[in-house]
mmJSON file of the N, C-alpha and C atoms, coordinates in Angstrom:
{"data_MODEL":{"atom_site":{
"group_PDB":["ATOM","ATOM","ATOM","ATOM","ATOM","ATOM","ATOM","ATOM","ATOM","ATOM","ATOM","ATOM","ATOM","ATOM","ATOM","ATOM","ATOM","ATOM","ATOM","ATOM","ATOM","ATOM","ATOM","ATOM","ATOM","ATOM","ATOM","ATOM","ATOM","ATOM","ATOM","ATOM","ATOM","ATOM","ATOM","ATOM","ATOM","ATOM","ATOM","ATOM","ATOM","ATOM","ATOM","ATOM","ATOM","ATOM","ATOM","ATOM","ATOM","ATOM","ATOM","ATOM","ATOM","ATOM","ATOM","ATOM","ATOM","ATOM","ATOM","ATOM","ATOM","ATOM","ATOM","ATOM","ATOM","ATOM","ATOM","ATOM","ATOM","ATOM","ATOM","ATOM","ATOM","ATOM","ATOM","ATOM","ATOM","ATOM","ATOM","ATOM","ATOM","ATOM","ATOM","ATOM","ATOM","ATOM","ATOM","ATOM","ATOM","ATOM","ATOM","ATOM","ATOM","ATOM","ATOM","ATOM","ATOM","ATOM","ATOM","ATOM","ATOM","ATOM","ATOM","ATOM","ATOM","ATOM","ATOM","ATOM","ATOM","ATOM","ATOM","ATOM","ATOM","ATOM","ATOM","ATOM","ATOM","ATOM","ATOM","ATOM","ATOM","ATOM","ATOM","ATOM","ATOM","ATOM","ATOM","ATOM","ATOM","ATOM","ATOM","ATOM","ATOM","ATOM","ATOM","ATOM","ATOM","ATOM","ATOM","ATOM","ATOM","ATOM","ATOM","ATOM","ATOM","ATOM","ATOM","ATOM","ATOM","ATOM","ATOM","ATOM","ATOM","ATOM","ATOM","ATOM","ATOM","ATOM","ATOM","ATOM","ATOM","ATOM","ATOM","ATOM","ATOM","ATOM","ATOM","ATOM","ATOM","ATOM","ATOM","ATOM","ATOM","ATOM","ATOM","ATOM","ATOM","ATOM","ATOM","ATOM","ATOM","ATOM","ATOM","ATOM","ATOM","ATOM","ATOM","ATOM","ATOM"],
"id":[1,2,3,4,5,6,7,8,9,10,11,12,13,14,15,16,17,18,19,20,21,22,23,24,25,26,27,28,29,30,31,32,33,34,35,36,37,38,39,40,41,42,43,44,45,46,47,48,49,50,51,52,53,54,55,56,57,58,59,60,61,62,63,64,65,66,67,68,69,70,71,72,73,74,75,76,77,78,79,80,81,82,83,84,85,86,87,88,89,90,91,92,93,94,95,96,97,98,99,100,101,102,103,104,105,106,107,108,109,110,111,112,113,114,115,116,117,118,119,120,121,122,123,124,125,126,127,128,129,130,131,132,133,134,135,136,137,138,139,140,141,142,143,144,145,146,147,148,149,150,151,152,153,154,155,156,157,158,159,160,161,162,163,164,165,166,167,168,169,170,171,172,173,174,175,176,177,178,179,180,181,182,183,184,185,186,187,188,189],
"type_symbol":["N","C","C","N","C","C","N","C","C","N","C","C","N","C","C","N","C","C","N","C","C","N","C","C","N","C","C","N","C","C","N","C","C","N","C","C","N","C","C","N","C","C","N","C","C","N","C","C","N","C","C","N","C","C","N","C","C","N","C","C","N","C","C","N","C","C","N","C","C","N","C","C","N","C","C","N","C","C","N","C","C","N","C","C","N","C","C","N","C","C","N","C","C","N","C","C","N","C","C","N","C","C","N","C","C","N","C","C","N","C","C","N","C","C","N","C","C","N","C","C","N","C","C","N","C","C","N","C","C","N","C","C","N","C","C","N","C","C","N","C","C","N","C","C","N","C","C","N","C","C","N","C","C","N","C","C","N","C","C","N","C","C","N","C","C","N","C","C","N","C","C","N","C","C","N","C","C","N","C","C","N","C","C","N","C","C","N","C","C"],
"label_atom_id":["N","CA","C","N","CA","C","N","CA","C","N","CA","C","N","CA","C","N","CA","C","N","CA","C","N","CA","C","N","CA","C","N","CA","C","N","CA","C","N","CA","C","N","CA","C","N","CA","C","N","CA","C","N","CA","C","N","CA","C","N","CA","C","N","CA","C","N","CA","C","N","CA","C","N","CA","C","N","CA","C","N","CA","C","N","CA","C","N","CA","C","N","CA","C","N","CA","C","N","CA","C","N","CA","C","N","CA","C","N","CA","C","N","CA","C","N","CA","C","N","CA","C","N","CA","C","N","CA","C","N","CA","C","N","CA","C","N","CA","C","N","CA","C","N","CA","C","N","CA","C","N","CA","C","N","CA","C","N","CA","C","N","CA","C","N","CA","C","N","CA","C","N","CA","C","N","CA","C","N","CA","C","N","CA","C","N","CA","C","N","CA","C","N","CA","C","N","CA","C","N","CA","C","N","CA","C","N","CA","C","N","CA","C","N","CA","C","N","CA","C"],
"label_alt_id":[null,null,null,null,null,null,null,null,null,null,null,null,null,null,null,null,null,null,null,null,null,null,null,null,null,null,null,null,null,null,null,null,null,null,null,null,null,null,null,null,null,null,null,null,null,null,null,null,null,null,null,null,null,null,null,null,null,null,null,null,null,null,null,null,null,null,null,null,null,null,null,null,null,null,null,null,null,null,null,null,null,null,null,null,null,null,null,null,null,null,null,null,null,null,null,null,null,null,null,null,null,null,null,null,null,null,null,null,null,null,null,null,null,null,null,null,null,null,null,null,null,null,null,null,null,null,null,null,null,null,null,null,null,null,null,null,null,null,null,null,null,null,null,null,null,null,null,null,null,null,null,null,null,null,null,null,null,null,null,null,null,null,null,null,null,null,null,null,null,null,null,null,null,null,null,null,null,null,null,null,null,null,null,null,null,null,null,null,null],
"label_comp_id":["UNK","UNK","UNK","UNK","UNK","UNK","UNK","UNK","UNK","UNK","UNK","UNK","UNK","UNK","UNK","UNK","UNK","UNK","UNK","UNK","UNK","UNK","UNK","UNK","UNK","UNK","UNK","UNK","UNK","UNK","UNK","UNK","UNK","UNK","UNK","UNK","UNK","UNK","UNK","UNK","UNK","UNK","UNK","UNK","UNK","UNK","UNK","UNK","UNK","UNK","UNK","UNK","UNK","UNK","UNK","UNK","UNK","UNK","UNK","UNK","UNK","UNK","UNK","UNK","UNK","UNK","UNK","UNK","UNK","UNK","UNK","UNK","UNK","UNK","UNK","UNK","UNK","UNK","UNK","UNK","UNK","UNK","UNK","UNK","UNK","UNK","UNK","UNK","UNK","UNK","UNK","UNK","UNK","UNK","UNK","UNK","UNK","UNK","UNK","UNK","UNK","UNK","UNK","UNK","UNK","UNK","UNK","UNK","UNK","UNK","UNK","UNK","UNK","UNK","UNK","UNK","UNK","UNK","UNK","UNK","UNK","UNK","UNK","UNK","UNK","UNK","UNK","UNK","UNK","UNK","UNK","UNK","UNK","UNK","UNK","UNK","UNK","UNK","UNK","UNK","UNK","UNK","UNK","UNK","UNK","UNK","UNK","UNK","UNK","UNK","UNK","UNK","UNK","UNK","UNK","UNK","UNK","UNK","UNK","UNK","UNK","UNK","UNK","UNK","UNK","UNK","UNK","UNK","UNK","UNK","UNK","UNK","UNK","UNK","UNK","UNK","UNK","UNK","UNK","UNK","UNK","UNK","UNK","UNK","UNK","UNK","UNK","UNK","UNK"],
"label_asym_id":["A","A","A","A","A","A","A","A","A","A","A","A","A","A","A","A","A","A","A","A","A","A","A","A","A","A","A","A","A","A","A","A","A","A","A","A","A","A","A","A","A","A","A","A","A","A","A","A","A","A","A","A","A","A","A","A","A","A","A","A","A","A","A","A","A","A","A","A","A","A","A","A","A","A","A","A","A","A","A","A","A","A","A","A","A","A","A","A","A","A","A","A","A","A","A","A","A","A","A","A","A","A","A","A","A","A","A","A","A","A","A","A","A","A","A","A","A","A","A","A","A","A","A","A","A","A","A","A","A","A","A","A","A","A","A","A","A","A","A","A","A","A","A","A","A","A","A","A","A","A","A","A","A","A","A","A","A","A","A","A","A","A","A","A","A","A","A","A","A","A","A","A","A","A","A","A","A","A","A","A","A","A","A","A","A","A","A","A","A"],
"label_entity_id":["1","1","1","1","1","1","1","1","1","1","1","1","1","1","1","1","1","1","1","1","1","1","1","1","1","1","1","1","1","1","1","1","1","1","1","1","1","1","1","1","1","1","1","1","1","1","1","1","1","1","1","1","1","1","1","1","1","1","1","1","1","1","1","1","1","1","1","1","1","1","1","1","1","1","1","1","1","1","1","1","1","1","1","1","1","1","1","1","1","1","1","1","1","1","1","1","1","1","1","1","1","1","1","1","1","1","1","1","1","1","1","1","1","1","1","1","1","1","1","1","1","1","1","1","1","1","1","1","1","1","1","1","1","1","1","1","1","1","1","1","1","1","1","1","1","1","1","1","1","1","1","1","1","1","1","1","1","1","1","1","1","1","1","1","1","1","1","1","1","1","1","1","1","1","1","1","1","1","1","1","1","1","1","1","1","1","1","1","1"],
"label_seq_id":[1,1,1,2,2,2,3,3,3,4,4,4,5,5,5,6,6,6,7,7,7,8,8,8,9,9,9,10,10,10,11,11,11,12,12,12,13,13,13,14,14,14,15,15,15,16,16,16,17,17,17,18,18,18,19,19,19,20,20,20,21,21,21,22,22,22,23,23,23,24,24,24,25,25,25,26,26,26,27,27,27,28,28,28,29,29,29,30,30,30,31,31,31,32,32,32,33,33,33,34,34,34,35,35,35,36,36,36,37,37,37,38,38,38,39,39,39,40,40,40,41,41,41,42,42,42,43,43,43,44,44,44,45,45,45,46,46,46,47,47,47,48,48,48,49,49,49,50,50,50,51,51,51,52,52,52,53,53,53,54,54,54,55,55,55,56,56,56,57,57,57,58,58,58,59,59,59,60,60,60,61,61,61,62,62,62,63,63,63],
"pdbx_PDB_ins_code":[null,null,null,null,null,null,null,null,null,null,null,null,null,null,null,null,null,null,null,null,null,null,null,null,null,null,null,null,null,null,null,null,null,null,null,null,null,null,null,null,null,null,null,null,null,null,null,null,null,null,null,null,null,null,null,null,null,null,null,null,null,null,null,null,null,null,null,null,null,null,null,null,null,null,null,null,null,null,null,null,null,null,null,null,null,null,null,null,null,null,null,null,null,null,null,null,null,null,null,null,null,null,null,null,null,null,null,null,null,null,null,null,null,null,null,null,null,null,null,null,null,null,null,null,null,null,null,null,null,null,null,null,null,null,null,null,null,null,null,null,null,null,null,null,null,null,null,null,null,null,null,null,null,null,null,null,null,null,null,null,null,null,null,null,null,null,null,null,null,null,null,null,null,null,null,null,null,null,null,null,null,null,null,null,null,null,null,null,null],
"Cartn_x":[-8.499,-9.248,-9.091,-9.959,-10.312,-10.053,-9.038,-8.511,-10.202,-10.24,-10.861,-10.7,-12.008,-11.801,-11.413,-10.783,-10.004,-8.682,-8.384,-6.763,-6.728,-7.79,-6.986,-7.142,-7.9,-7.566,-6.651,-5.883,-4.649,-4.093,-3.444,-2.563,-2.708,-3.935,-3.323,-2.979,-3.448,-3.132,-1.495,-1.3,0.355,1.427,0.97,1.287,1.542,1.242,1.055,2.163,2.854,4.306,3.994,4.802,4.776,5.958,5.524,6.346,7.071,8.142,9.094,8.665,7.405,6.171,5.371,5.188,4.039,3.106,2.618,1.973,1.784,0.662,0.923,0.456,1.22,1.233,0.97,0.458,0.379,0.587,1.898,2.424,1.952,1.795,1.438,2.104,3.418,4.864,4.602,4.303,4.244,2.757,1.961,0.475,0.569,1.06,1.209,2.254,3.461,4.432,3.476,3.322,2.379,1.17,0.129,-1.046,-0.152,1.055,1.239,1.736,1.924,2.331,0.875,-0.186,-1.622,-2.025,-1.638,-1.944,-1.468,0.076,1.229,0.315,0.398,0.038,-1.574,-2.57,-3.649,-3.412,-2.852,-2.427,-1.737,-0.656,-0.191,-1.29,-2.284,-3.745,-4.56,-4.714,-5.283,-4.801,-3.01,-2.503,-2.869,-2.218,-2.322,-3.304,-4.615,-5.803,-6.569,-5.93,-6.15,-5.103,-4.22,-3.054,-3.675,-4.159,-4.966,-6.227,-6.921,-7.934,-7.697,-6.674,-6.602,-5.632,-4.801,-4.491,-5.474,-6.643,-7.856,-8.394,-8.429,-8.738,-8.067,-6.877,-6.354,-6.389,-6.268,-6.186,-8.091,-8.781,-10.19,-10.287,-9.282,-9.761,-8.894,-8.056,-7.225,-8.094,-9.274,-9.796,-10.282],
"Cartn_y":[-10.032,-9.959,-11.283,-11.795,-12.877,-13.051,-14.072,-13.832,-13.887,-13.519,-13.159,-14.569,-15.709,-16.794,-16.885,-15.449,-15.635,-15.539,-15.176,-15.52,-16.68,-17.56,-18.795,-19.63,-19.944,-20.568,-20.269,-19.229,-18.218,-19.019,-19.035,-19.22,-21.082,-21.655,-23.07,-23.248,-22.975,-23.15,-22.47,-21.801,-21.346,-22.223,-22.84,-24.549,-25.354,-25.411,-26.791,-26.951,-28.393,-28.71,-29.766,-29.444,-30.901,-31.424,-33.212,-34.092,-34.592,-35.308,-35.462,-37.347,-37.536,-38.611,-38.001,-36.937,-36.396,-35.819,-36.359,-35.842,-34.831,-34.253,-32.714,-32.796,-32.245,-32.804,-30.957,-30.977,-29.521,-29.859,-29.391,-29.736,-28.746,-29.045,-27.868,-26.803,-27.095,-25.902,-25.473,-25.908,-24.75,-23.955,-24.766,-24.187,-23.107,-23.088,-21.837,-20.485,-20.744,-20.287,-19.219,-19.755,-18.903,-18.362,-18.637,-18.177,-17.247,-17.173,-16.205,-14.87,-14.689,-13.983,-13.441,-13.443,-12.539,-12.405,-13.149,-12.64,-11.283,-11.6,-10.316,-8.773,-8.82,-7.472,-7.355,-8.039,-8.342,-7.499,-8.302,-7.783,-6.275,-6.071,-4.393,-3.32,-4.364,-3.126,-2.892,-3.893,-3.796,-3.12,-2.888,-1.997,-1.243,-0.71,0.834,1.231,0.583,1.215,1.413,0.436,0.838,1.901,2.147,3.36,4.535,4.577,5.492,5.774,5.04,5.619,5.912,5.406,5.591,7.246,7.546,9.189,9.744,9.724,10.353,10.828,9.476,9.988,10.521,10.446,11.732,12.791,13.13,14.408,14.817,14.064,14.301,14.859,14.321,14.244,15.718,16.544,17.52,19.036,18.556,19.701,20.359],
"Cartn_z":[6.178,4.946,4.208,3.993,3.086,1.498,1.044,-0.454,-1.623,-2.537,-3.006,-3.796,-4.657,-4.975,-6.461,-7.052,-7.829,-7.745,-6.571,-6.094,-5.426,-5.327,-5.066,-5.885,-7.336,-8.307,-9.303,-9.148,-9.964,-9.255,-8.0,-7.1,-7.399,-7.425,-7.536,-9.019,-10.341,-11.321,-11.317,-10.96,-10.91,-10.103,-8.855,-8.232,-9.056,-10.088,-10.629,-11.261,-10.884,-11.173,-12.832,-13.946,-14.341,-14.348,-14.021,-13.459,-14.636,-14.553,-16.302,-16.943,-16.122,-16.394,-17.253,-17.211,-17.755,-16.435,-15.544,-14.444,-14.394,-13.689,-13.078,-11.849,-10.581,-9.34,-9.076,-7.573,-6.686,-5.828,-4.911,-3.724,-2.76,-1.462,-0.703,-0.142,-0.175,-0.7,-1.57,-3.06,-4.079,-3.946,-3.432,-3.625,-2.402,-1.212,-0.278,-0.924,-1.36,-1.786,-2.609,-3.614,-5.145,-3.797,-3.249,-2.76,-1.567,-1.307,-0.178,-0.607,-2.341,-3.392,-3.237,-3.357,-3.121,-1.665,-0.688,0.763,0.901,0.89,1.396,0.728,-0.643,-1.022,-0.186,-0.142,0.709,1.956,2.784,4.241,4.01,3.579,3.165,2.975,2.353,2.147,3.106,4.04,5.284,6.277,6.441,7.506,6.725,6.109,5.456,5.726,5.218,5.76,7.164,7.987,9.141,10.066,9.652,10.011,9.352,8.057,7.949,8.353,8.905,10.075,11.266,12.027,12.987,13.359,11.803,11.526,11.327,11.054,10.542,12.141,13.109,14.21,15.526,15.19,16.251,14.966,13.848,13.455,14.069,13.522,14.238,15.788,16.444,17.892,18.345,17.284,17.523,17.029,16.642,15.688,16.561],
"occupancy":[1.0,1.0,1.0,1.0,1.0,1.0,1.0,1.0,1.0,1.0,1.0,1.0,1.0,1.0,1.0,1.0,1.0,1.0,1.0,1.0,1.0,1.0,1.0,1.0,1.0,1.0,1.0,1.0,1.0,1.0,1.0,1.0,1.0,1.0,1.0,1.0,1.0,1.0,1.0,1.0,1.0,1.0,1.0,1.0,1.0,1.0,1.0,1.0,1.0,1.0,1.0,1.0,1.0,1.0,1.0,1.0,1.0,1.0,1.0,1.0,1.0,1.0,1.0,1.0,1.0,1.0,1.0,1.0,1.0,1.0,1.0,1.0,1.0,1.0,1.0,1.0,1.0,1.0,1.0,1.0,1.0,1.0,1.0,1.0,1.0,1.0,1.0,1.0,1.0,1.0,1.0,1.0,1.0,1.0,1.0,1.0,1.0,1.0,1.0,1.0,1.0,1.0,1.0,1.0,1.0,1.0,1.0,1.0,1.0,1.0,1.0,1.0,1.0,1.0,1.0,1.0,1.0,1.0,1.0,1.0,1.0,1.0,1.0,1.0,1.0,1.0,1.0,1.0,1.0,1.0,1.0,1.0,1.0,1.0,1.0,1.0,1.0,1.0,1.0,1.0,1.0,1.0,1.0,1.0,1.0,1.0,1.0,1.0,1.0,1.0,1.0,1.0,1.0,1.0,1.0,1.0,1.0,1.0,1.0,1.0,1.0,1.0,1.0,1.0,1.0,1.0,1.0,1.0,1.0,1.0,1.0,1.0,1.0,1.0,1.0,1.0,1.0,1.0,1.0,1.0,1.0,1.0,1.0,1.0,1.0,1.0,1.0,1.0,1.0],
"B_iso_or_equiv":[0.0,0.0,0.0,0.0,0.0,0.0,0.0,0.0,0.0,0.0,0.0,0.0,0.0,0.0,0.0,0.0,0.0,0.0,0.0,0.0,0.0,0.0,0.0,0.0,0.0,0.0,0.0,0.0,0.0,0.0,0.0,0.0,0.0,0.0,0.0,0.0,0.0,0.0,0.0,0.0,0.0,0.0,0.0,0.0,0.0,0.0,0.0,0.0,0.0,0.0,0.0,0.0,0.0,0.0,0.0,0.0,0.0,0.0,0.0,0.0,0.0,0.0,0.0,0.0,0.0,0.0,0.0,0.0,0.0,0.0,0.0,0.0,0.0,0.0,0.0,0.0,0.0,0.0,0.0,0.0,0.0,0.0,0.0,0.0,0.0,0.0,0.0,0.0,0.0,0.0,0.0,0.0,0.0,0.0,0.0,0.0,0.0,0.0,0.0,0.0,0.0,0.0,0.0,0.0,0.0,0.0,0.0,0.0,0.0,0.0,0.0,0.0,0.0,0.0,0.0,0.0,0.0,0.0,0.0,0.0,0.0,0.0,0.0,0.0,0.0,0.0,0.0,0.0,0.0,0.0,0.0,0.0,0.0,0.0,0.0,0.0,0.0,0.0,0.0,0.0,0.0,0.0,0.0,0.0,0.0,0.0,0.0,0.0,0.0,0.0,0.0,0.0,0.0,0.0,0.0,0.0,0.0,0.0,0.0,0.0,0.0,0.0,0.0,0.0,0.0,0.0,0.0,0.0,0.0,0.0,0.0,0.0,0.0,0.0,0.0,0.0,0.0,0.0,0.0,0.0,0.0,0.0,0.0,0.0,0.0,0.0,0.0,0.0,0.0],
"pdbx_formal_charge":[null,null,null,null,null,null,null,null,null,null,null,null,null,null,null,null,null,null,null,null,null,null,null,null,null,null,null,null,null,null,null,null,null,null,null,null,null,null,null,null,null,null,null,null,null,null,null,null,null,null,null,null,null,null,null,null,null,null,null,null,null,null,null,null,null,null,null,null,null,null,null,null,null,null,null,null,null,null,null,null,null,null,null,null,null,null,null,null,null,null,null,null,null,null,null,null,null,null,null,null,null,null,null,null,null,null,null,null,null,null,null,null,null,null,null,null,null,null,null,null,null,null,null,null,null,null,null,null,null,null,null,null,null,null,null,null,null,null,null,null,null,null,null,null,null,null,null,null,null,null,null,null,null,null,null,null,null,null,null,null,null,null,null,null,null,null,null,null,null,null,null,null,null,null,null,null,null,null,null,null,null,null,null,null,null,null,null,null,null],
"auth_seq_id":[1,1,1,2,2,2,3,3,3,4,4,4,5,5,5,6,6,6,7,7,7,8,8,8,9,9,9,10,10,10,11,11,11,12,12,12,13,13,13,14,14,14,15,15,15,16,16,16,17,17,17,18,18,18,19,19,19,20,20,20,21,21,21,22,22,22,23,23,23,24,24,24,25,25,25,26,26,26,27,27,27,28,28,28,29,29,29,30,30,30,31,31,31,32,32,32,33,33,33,34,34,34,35,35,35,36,36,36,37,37,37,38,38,38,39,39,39,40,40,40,41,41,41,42,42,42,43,43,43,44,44,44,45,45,45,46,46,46,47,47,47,48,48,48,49,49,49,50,50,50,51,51,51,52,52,52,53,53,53,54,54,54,55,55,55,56,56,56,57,57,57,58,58,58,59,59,59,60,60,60,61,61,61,62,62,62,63,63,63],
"auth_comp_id":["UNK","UNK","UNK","UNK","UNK","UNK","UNK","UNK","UNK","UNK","UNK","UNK","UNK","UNK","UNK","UNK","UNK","UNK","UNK","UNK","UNK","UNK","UNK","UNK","UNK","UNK","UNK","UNK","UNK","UNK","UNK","UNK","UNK","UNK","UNK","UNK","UNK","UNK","UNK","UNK","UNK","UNK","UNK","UNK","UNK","UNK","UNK","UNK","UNK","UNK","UNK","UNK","UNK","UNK","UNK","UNK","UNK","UNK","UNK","UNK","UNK","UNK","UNK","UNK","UNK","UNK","UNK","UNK","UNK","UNK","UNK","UNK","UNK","UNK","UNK","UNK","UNK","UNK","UNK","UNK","UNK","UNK","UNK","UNK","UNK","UNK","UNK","UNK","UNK","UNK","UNK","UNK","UNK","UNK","UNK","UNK","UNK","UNK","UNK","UNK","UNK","UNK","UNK","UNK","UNK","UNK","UNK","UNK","UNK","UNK","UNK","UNK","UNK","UNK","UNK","UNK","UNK","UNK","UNK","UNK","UNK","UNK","UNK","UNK","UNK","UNK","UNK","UNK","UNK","UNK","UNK","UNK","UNK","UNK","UNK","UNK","UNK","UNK","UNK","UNK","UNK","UNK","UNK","UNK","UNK","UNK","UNK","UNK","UNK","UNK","UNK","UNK","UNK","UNK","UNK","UNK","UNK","UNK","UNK","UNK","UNK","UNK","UNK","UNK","UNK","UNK","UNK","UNK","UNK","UNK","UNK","UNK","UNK","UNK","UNK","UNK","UNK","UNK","UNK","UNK","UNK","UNK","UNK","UNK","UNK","UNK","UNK","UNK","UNK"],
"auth_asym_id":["A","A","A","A","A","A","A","A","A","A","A","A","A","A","A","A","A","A","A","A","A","A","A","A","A","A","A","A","A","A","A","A","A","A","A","A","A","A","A","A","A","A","A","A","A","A","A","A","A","A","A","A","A","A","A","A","A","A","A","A","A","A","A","A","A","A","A","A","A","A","A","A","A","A","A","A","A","A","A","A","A","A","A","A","A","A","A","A","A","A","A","A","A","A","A","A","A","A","A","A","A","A","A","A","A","A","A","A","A","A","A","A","A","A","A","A","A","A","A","A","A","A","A","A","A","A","A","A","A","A","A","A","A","A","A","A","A","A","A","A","A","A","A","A","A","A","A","A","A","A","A","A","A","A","A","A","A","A","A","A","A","A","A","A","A","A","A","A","A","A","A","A","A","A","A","A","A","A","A","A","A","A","A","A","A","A","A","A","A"],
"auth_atom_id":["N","CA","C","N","CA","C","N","CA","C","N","CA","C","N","CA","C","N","CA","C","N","CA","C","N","CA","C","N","CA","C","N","CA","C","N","CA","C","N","CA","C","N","CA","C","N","CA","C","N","CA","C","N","CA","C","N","CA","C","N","CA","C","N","CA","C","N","CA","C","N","CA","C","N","CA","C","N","CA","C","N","CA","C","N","CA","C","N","CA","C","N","CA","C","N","CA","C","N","CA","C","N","CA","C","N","CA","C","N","CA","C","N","CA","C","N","CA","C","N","CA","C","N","CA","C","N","CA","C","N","CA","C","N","CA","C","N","CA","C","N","CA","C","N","CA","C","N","CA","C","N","CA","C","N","CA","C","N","CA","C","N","CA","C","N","CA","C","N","CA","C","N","CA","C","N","CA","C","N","CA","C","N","CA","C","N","CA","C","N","CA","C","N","CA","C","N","CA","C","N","CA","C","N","CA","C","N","CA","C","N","CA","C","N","CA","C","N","CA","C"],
"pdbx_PDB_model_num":[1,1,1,1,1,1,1,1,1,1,1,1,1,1,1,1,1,1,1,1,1,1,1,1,1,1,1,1,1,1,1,1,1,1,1,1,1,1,1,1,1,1,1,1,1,1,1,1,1,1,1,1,1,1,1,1,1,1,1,1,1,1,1,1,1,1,1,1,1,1,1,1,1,1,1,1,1,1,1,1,1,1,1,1,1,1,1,1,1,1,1,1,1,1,1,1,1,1,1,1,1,1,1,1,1,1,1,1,1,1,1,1,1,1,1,1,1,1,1,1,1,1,1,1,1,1,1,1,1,1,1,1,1,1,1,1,1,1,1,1,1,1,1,1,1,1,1,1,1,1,1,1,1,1,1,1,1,1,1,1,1,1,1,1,1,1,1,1,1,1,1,1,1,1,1,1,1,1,1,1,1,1,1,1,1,1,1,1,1]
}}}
């Protein structure tokens, strides 16, 4: 399943380091780190839902 393109401008605005220049830098460690914080729950929704079809169809295939 594909992140939705408001979890990945959440996820980079939450990346964003500031530097003690003033800067504000996004590293690609922090920018995966924060964006793998909306995959994980993502993916959890996708098994689940496919474990629940695939109970749907042996209870189906038992009727």
């Amino acid at each position: 399943m594909l992140p939705q393109h408001s979890d990945i401008e959440i996820a980079w605005y939450a990346s964003i380091q500031q530097e003690p220049n003033g800067w504000k830098t996004v590293t690609t460690q922090f920018y995966i780190q924060e964006f793998s914080e909306y995959i994980a729950p993502l993916q959890d929704a996708v098994d689940l839902e496919i474990a629940t079809e695939e109970e749907r169809s042996v209870a189906g295939g038992m009727e």
